[in-house]
N, C-alpha and C positions, 0 to 999 in steps of 0.2 A: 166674106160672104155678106152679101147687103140685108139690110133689114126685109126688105121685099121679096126676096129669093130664100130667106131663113119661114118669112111668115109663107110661103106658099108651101114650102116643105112638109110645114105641120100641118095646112091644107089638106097635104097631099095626103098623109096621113089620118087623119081624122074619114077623109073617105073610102081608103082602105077598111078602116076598122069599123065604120059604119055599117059598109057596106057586109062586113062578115057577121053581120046582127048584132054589132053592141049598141048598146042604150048611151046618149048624149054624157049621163054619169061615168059609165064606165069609160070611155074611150081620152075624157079627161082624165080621169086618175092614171089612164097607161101613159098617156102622152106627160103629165108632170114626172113621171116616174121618169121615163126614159130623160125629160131634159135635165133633172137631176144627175141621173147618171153620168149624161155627158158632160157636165159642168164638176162633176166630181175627179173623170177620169181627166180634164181640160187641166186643172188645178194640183193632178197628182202626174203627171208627164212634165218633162222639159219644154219650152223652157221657164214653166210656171211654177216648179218646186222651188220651194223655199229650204234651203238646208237650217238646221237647228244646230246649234253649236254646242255640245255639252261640256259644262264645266267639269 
């Protein structure tokens, strides 16, 4: 995904949530939330796990 097609995403988004009446504050706290998440779930899926070897 290009940098331009990711920033218009959350565009896209931020007008969704606008428009369903959240306030500039709020709609940034759901959007870091969500890209958290998917930078969590990016890093806990293949083929981005890292296995831990235990001794």
């Amino acid at each position: 995904m290009t940098p331009a097609a990711i920033v218009s995403k959350l565009w896209n988004f931020c007008n969704v949530l606008r428009d369903d009446g959240m306030s500039y504050g709020d709609y940034v706290e759901q959007l870091t939330y969500l890209l958290f998440l998917k930078m969590d779930d990016e890093r806990t899926t293949p083929p981005h796990v890292s296995t831990l070897r235990s001794h």
